[in-house]
N, C-alpha and C positions, 0 to 999 in steps of 0.2 A: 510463398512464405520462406523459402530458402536466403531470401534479402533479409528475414528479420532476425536477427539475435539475441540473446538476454546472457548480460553479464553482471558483475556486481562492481556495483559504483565507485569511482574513486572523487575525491575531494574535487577533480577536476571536471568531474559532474553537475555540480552543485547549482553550475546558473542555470542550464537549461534544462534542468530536474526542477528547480524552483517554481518557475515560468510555470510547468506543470500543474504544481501542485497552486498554483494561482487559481489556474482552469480549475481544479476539482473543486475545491471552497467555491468560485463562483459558481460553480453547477450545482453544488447542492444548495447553497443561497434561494439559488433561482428557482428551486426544486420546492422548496417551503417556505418560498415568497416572504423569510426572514434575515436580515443580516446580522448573521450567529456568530462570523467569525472577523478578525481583524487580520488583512494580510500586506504587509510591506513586503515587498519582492528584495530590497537590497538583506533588511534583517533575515529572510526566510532564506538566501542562498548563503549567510554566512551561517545561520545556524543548522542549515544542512552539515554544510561542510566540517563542522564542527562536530555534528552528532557522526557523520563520515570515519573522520580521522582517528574519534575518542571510541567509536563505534558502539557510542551510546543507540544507536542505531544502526541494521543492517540496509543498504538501498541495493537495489537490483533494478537494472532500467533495459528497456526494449529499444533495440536501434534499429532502423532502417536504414541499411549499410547503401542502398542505394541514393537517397534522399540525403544521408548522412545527419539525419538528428534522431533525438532522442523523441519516441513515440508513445514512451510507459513506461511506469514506477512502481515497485512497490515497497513498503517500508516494514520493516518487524524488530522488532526490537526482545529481548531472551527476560522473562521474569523467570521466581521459583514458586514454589507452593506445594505446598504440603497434598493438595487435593489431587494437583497434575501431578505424584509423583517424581518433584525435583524439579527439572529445569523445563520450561516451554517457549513457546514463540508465540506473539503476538502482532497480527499485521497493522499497525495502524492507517496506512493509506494505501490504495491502491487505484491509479487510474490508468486508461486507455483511450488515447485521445478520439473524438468519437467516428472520427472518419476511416479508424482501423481498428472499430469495435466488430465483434463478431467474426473474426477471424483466427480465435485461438491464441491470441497474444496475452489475452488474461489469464489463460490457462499455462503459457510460457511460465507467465511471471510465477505464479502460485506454485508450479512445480519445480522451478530452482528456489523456492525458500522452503519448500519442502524436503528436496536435495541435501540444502543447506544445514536445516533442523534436525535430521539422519545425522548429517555429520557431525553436529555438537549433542546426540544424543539425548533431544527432547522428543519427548512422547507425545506430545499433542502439539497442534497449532490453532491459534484460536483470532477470531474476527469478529468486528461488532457491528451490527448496523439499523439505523433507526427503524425503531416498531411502527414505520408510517406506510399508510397507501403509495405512497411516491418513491417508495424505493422495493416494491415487493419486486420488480425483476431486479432487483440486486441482490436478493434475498434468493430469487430461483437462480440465480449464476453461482452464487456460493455455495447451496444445495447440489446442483451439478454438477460441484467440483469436489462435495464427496463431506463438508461441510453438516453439519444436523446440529438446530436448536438444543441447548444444552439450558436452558431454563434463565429465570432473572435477566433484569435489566440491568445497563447501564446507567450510574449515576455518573454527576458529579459537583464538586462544591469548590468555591474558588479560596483558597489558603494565604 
C-alpha cells in the first residue's frame, strides 16, 4: 500500500479521472440492467476540468505511483443549509477501480475529503446511494466508514 497515494486533483487529471468515471456509470448501468446515464468521455473530461479549476467541485484521485495511473476518485463538492449548521460536503462519486477494491483505498479517498471538510470547517459529510438490493455492500462500505442512514430519499426532476 505504500505505492498508493491520494492527492487532490488538478485540471491535468481530468482525462484519466474521466475514463473513471466512464467505468463507474457503466458499472452501475450494468448493476440495474438500465441505461440511466449518458456519458461522452471528450464532454466528461472537459467538464471535469472545469468543475477542477472553478472548483465547482473538489476531486481527490488514488495513484499507483508504481503502475503510474490513476486508480480512484472521489468527488464532493461544499453546499449550505440551515439543517447541517452552515457549510457541508457532499461526495457525489466515488470509485475504485475493482482490481484494487478492498484494500483501503476507498477508505484513502473518504479520509482526505474528510481531512479536507475539517479544513473548510463543515460539519457533516454526506453521500447518497440507491435504496436497491444491488448496491447493499455499498451501503455496508459507507456504514463502515462511519457513515449512518439519516432518513429520506433522493429525488430528482429534470429543469
Amino acid at each position: 500500500m505504500n505505492h498508493i497515494i491520494v492527492k487532490r486533483a488538478t485540471h491535468e487529471h481530468s482525462a484519466q479521472t474521466a475514463v473513471l468515471v466512464g467505468e463507474l456509470l457503466q458499472e452501475i448501468m450494468d448493476r440495474i440492467g438500465i441505461d440511466v446515464f449518458h456519458f461522452d468521455l471528450q464532454e466528461t473530461k472537459e467538464r471535469l476540468a472545469d468543475f477542477i479549476v472553478t472548483e465547482k467541485n473538489f476531486v481527490f484521485i488514488a495513484v499507483d505511483n508504481e503502475e503510474k495511473e490513476i486508480i480512484g476518485f472521489v468527488t464532493v463538492y461544499e453546499g449550505y443549509a440551515l439543517y447541517a449548521e452552515g457549510a457541508f460536503g457532499t461526495m457525489a462519486e466515488l470509485y475504485v477501480k475493482p482490481s484494487y477494491r478492498s484494500q483501503g483505498i476507498g477508505n484513502m479517498l473518504i479520509q482526505s475529503v474528510k481531512d479536507f471538510g475539517n479544513e473548510r470547517g463543515w460539519k457533516r459529510l454526506e453521500v447518497t446511494t440507491p435504496p436497491l438490493p444491488q448496491f447493499d455492500a455499498t451501503l455496508a462500505f459507507y456504514e463502515r466508514e462511519g457513515f449512518e442512514i439519516s432518513g429520506g430519499r433522493k429525488l430528482k426532476t429534470v429543469v
